[in-house]
C-alpha positions as CSV (number, residue, x, y, z in Angstrom):
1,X,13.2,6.1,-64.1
2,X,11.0,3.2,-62.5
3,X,13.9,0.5,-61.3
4,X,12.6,-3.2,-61.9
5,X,15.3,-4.8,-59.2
6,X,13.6,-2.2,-56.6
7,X,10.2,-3.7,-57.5
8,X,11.4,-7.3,-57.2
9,X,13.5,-6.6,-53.8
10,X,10.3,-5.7,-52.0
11,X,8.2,-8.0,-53.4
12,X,6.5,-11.2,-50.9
13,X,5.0,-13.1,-53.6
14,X,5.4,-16.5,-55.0
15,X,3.9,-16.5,-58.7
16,X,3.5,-12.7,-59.4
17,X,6.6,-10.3,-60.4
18,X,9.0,-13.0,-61.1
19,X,9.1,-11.0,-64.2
20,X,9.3,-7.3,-65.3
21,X,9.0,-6.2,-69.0
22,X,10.3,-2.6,-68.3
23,X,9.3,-0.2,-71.2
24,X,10.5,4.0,-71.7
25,X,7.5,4.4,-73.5
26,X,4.4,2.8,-74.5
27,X,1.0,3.3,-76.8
28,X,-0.4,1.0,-73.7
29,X,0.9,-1.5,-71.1
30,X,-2.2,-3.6,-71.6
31,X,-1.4,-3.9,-75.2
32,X,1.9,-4.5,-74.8
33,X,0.4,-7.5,-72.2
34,X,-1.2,-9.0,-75.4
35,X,1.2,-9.0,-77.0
36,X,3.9,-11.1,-74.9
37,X,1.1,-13.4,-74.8
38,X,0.4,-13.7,-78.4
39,X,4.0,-14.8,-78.5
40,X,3.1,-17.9,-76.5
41,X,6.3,-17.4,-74.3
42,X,6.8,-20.0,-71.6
43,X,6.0,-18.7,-67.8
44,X,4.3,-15.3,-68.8
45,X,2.2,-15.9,-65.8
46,X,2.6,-12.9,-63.4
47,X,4.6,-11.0,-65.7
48,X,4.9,-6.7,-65.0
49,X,4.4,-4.9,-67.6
50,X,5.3,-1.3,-67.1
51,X,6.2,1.8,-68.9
52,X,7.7,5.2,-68.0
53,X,5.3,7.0,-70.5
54,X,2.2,5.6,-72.0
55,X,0.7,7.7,-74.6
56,X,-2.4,5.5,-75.4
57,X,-3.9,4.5,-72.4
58,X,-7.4,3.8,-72.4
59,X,-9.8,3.4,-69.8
60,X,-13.5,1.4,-69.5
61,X,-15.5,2.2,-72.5
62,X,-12.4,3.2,-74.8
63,X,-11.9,6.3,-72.7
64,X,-8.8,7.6,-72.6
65,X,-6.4,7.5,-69.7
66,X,-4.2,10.9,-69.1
67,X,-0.4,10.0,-68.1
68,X,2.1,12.3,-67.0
69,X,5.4,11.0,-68.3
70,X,8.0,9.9,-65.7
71,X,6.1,10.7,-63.2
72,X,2.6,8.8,-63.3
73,X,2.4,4.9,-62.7
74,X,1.2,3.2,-65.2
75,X,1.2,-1.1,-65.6
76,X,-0.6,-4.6,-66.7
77,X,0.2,-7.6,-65.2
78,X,-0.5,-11.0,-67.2
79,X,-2.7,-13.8,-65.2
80,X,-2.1,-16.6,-67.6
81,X,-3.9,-19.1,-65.4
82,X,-7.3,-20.7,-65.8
83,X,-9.7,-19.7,-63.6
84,X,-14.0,-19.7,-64.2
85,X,-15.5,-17.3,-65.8
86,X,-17.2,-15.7,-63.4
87,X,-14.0,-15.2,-61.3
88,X,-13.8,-12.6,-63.5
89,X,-15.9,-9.6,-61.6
90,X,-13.8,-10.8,-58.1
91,X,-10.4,-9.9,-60.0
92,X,-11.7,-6.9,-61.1
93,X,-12.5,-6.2,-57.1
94,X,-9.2,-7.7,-56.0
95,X,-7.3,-5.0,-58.0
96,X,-9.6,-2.1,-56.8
97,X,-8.9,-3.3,-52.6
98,X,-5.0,-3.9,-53.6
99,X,-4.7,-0.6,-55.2
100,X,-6.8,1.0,-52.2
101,X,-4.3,-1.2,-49.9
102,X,-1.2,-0.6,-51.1
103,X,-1.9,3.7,-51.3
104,X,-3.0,3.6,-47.9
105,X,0.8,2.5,-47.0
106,X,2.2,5.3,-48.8
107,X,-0.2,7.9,-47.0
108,X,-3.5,8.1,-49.6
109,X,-6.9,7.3,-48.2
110,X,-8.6,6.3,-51.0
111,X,-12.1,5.3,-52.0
112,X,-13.6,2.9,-54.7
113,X,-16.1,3.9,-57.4
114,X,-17.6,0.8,-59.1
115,X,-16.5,-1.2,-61.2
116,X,-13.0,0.3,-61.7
117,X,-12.0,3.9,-60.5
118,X,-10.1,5.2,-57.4
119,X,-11.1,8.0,-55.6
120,X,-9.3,10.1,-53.4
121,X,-10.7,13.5,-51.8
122,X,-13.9,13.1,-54.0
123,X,-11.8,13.5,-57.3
124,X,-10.1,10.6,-59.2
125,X,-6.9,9.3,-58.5
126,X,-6.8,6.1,-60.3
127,X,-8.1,3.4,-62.8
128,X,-8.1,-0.5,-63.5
129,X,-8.9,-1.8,-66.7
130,X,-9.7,-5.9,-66.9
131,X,-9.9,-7.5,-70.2
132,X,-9.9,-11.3,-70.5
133,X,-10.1,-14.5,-73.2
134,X,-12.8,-16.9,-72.0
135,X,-12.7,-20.4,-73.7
136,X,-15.3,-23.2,-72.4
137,X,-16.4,-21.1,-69.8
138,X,-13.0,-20.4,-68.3
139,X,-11.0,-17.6,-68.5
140,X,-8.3,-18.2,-70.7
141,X,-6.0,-15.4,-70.3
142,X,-6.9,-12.0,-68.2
143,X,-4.5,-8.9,-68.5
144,X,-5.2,-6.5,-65.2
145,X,-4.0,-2.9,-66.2
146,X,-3.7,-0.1,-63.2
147,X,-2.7,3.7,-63.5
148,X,-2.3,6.1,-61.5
149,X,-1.2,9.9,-60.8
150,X,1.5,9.6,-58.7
151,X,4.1,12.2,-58.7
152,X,2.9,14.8,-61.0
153,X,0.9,18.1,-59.7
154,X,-2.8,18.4,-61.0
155,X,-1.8,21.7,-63.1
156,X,0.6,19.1,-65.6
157,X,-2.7,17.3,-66.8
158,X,-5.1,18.5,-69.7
159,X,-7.1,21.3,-68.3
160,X,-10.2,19.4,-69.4
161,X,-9.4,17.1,-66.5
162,X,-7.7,18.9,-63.7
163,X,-11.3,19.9,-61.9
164,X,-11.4,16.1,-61.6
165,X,-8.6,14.4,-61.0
166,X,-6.0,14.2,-58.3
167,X,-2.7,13.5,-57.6
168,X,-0.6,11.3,-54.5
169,X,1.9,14.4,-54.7
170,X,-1.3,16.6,-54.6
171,X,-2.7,14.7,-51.2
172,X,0.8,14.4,-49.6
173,X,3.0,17.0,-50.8
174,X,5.8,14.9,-51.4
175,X,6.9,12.7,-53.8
176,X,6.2,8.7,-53.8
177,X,8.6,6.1,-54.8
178,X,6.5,4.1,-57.9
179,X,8.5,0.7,-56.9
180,X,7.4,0.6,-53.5
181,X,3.4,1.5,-54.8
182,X,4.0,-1.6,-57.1
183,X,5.7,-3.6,-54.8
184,X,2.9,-3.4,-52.5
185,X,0.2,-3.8,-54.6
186,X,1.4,-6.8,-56.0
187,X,1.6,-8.3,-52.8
188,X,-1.9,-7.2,-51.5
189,X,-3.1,-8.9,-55.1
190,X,-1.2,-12.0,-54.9
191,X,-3.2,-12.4,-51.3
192,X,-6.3,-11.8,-52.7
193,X,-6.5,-13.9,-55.8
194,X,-6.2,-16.7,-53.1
195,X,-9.2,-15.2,-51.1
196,X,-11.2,-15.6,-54.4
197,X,-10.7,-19.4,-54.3
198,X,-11.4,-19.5,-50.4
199,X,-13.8,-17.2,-49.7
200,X,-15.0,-14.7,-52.7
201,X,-17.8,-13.3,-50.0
202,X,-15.7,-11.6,-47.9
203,X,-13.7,-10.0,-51.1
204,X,-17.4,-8.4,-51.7
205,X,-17.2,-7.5,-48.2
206,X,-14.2,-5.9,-48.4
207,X,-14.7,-3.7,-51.5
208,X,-17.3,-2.4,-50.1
209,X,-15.9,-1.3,-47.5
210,X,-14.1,0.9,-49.2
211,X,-16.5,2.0,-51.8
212,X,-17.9,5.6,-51.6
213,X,-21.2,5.5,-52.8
214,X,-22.7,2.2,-50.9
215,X,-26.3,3.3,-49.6
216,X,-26.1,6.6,-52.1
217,X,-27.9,7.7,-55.3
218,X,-25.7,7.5,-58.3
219,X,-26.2,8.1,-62.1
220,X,-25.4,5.2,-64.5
221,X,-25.5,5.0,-68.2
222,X,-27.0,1.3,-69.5
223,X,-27.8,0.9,-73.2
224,X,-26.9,4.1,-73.5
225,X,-29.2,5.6,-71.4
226,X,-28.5,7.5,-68.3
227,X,-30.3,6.5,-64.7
228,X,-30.4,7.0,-61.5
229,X,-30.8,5.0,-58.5
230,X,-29.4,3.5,-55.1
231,X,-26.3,1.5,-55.1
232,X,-26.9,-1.1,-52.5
233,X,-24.0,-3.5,-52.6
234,X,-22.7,-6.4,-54.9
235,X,-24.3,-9.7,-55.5
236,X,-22.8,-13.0,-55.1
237,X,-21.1,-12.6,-58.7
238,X,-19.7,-8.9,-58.0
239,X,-22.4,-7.3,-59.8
240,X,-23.8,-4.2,-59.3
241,X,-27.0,-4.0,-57.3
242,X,-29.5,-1.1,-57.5
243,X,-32.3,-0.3,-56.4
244,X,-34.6,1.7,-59.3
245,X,-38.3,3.4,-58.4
246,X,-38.3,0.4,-55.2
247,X,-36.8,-2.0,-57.1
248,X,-32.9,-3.7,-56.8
249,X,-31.6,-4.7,-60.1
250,X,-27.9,-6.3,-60.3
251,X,-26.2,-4.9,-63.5
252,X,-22.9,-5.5,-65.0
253,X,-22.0,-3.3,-67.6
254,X,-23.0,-0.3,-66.5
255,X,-20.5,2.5,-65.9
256,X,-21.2,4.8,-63.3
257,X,-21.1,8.6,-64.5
């Protein structure tokens, strides 16, 4: 069982985690997310959503996202502030570095693949999922969901998966207490959601220090074609930049395969 007053006792933040909707099970936290703010509820800003079991998780694209119950992490948190639209790619890459922060205190080296996954050990650890309202060229709302294979061994996924995937428990051969990994990512995020405003450049620079495939060929599907090419960084927006037959092209929606 995740404890909520464990999260909040560790937490070091001054708008996020004031609030934990704790849920034993879930279709999906991000859902859920929408929810509570389609109730128009007063202070929903920096609210925890977080479940012992989601069944329905999805990941970029509508793929699905495999949770072991009880012992897998799996959470949204509501940012019902307004910020510009194009903040949008930097919160996407504050999540990634606060995740990839807050793992490294437990133990976990990680990696990021663009735009959302977490890599450990060259299989995946981890996913964020970002969906947001824009109005008037602001974002309106944005719901931040993160999961991640915590406590679980590798064998208690869907075979389909397990060549792929890894787990904390796997890397460290102990067990992980889930409050503290929140606790400290919530407090890495807080910290960078104010760097956006500062200074979003060195957030780039950041992420990609941490990203695994800067400077390396990767296949991406666009349009629904598959491609290859060089990843060479991040724009000034976040976006993807590579380089194609001599060529750097920034993309956005592509999805890495």
């Amino acid at each position: 069982m995740i404890f909520t007053q464990l999260i909040q006792t560790n937490l070091r933040t001054r708008e996020l985690g004031k609030r934990v909707e704790y849920y034993n099970r879930l279709d999906s936290t991000n859902e859920e997310a929408w929810e509570l703010i389609d109730e128009e509820q007063e202070n929903q800003h920096g609210t925890i959503v977080i479940t012992e079991n989601q069944i329905k998780g999805k990941g970029r694209k509508e793929d699905s996202w495999s949770m072991v119950a009880g012992k897998g992490l799996a959470m949204s948190i509501i940012l019902d502030k307004k910020y510009p639209a194009n903040h949008s790619s930097f919160i996407s890459l504050a999540t990634g570095v606060s995740v990839v922060e807050s793992l490294k205190k437990r133990g976990v080296e990680c990696s990021l693949k663009w735009p959302n996954d977490i890599y450990s050990q060259d299989k995946k650890l981890g996913g964020i999922l970002c969906e947001s309202k824009i109005k008037k060229n602001e974002i309106d709302k944005i719901v931040v969901g993160v999961g991640i294979n915590v406590n679980e061994t590798i064998e208690e996924h869907p075979h389909g998966l397990q060549a792929t995937l890894t787990t904390m428990f796997s890397i460290t051969n102990h067990p992980h207490q889930r409050e503290l990994i929140v606790a400290e990512f919530i407090n890495s995020f807080e910290r960078l959601l104010v760097t956006i405003n500062d200074d979003p450049t060195s957030l780039i620079d950041h992420w990609l220090s941490h990203c695994s495939h800067l400077n390396k060929s990767v296949s991406f599907s666009n349009n629904g074609k598959i491609n290859k090419g060089i990843f060479i960084g991040l724009d000034e927006k976040g976006y993807a930049q590579i380089e194609i037959n001599g060529k750097v092209q920034t993309l956005n929606s592509i999805n890495l395969i």
